[in-house]
N, C-alpha and C positions, 0 to 999 in steps of 0.2 A: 490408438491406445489412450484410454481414457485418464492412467497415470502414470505420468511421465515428469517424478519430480527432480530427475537427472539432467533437463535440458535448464540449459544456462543463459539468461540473459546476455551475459560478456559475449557470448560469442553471436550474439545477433545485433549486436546493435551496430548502427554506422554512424559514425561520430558527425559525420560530412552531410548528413541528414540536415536539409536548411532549417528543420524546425528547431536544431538545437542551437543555430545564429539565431534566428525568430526567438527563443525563448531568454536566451543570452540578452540580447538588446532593450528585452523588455525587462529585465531585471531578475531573474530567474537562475541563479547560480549553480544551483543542486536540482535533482531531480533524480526519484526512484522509478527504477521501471524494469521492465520484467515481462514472462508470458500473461496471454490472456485470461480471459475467464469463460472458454472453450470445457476447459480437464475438470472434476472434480480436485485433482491434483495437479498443478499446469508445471509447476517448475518454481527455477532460483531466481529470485529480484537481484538489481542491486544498487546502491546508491552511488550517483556519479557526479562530476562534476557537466556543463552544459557548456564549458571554453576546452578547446583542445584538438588534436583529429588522430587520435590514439589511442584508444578504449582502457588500451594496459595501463595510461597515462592519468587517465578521468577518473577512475576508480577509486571512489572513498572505500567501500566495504562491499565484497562479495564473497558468499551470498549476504544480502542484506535481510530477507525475508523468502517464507516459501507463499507460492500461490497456494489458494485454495479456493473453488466456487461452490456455491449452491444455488437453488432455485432454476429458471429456467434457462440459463444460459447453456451448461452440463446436458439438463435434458434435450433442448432442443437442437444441440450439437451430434447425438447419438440417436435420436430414434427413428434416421434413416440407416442407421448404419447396420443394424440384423444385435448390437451389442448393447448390454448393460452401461450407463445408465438412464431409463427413460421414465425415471419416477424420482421423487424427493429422497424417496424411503433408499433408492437404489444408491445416490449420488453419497449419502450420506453413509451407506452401508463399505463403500468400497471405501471411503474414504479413512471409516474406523479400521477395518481389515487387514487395511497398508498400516497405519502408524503401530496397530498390536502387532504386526508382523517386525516390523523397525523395534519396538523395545524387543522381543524377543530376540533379534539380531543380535542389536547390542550388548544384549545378557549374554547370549551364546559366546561373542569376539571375547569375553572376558576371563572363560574357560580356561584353567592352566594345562591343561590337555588339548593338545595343539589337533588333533585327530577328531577331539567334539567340535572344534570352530567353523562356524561356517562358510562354505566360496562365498566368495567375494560378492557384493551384489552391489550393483551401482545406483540403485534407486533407495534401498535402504542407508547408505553409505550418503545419499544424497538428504537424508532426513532426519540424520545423528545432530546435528550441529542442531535442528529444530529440538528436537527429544531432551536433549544435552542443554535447551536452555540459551545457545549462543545468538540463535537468529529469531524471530519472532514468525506466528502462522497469520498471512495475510488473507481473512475472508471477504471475498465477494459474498454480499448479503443485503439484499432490498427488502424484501418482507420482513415483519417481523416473527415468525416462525422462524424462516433461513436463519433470522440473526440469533434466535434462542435454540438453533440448530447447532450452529458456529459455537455458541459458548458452553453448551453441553459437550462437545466432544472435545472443543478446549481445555474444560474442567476435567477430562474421565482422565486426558492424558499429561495433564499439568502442564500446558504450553502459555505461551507467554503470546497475547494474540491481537489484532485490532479488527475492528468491522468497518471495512468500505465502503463506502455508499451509503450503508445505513437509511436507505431514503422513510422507512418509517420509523425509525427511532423518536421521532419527536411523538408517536404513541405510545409508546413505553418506556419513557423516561426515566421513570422510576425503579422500575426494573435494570434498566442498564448503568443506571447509579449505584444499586445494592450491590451489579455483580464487580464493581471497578471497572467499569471496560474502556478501552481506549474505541475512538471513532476516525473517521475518515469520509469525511460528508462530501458530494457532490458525485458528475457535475451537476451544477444547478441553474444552468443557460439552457438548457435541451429541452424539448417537449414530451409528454409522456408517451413514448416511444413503443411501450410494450404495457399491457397489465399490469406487471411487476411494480409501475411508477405511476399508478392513478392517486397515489396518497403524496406524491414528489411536491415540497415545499420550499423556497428560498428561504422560509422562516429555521428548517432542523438547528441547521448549526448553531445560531442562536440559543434556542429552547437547550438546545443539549449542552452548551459553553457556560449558559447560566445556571444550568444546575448543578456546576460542576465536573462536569464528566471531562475528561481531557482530549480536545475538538481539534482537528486539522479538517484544513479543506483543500480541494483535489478539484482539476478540471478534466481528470481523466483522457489527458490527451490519448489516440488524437479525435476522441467524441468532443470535445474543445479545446483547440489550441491551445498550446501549455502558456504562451504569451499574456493572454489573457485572462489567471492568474490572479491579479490586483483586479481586475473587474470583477471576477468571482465572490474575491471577498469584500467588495463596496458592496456586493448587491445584497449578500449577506446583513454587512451592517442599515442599511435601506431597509432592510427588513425585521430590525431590531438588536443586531448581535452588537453587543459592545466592540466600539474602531479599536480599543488597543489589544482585546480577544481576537477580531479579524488578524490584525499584524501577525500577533504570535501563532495562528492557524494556518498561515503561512511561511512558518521562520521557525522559531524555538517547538512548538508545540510538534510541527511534522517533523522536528529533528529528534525530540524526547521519544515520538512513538517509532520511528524509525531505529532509535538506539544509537544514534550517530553525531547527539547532541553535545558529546566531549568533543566534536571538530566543528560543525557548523549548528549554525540558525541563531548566535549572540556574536555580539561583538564583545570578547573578551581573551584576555595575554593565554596563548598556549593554542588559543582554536585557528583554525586556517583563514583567517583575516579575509573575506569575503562578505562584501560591503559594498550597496549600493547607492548614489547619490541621485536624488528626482530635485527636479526642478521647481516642484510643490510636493503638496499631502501626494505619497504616492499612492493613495487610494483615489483619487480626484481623476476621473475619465481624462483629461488633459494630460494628465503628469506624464512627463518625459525623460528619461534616464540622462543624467550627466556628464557621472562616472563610475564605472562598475570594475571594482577590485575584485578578481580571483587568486586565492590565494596569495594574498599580497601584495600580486602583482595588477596595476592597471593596465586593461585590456579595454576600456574607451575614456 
């Protein structure tokens, strides 16, 4: 089923997972995560903590965003399968489909005629909170078509949305400045892996931070290890992005586009006091964690 935005991160993740010790030690307190970039519609993200072995325990916000992909991830997941979608035009088509069938939904539930309302449906019911404004639409998008894909159907349906990966964004800068878009760059340790990543540069983040546009970066575990992290964004700044833009690209900035910035990514009275201490510059290939506060509590 190509969408399925019913399935639930919470119920897939395993906390006892070492990579969330691995990401824990290296300083990595939060982490969003979620289905892949298989579906044109994959499912519900959510934001969690990375200390803990309780998922119901970790849970800053769920759902925290819905997936969405384009480009060839979608098609080359289906064009052995005999079903839609194995074109751009297709991925994109089912994806408008679903979300006009969701507002219509929602129109419908609203009916004071209980007889016009409609059964239940759990995938539209899984997309109210998007439509409604509450969660943000997460798109996977490399090319820049994919990403002027992503903000056109954004736009048609008023969603609140960011582009991940964005690997060619630093071509159309301009453009993704005009439309306000929030980004999610990386990773950017991999090699160009597929087509989609022949224009892939450790420079984007940079380019896209200084012209303002509002920049996170991402190691997309586990195409790299979520530890690794603070190396992401040295090589970022090695590559020109401003060191206190890198910081915030991993702290404030992925907590503002996540929407989760009233509890983490500052250190300030009322947020969940999650606070790491390095040994040096924790962008410095050496740096070593000291002491890492979750939620107020020290857990090394």
């Amino acid at each position: 089923d190509p969408i399925t935005p019913h399935l639930r991160a919470i119920d897939a993740v395993n906390p006892l997972d070492k990579a969330f010790e691995e990401a824990l030690e290296a300083g990595v307190t939060t982490v969003v995560t979620g289905p892949g970039s298989s579906n044109p519609i994959a499912g519900q993200f959510i934001a969690m903590k990375t200390y803990g072995s309780r998922i119901d325990d970790m849970v800053i916000k769920s759902p925290v965003c819905m997936k969405f992909a384009l480009g060839e991830n979608p098609k080359l997941s289906f064009v052995d399968k005999g079903n839609s979608p194995k074109t751009r035009m297709a991925t994109a088509a089912l994806i408008r489909e679903t979300l006009l069938k969701t507002v219509e939904y929602a129109r419908d539930k609203k009916k004071k005629n209980r007889d016009e309302r409609p059964e239940y449906n759990i995938k539209y019911e899984s997309l109210l909170p998007l439509i409604e404004g509450k969660i943000y639409a997460k798109f996977h998008a490399h090319r820049a078509d994919d990403i002027f894909t992503a903000i056109r159907i954004a736009k048609e349906f008023k969603l609140k949305y960011v582009i991940v990966h964005c690997t060619e964004g630093h071509l159309i800068v301009d453009k993704l400045k005009k439309e306000n878009a929030n980004v999610i760059v990386g990773p950017n340790i991999t090699s160009r892996s597929k087509p989609e990543l022949k224009n892939q540069t450790v420079e984007t983040a940079g380019i896209l931070s200084k012209s303002g546009i509002l920049t996170a970066i991402t190691v997309d575990h586990p195409e790299v290890p979520q530890q690794y992290l603070t190396v992401a964004a040295a090589l970022a700044v090695k590559a020109g992005m401003d060191e206190m833009e890198a910081l915030k690209a991993i702290t404030i900035n992925a907590a503002k586009i996540s929407m989760i910035d009233d509890k983490v990514g500052s250190i300030k009275v009322g947020k969940h006091a999650d606070i790491v201490i390095f040994d040096r510059h924790p962008l410095d290939i050496m740096a070593k964690t000291q002491h890492i506060f979750v939620n107020g509590k020290m857990v090394k």
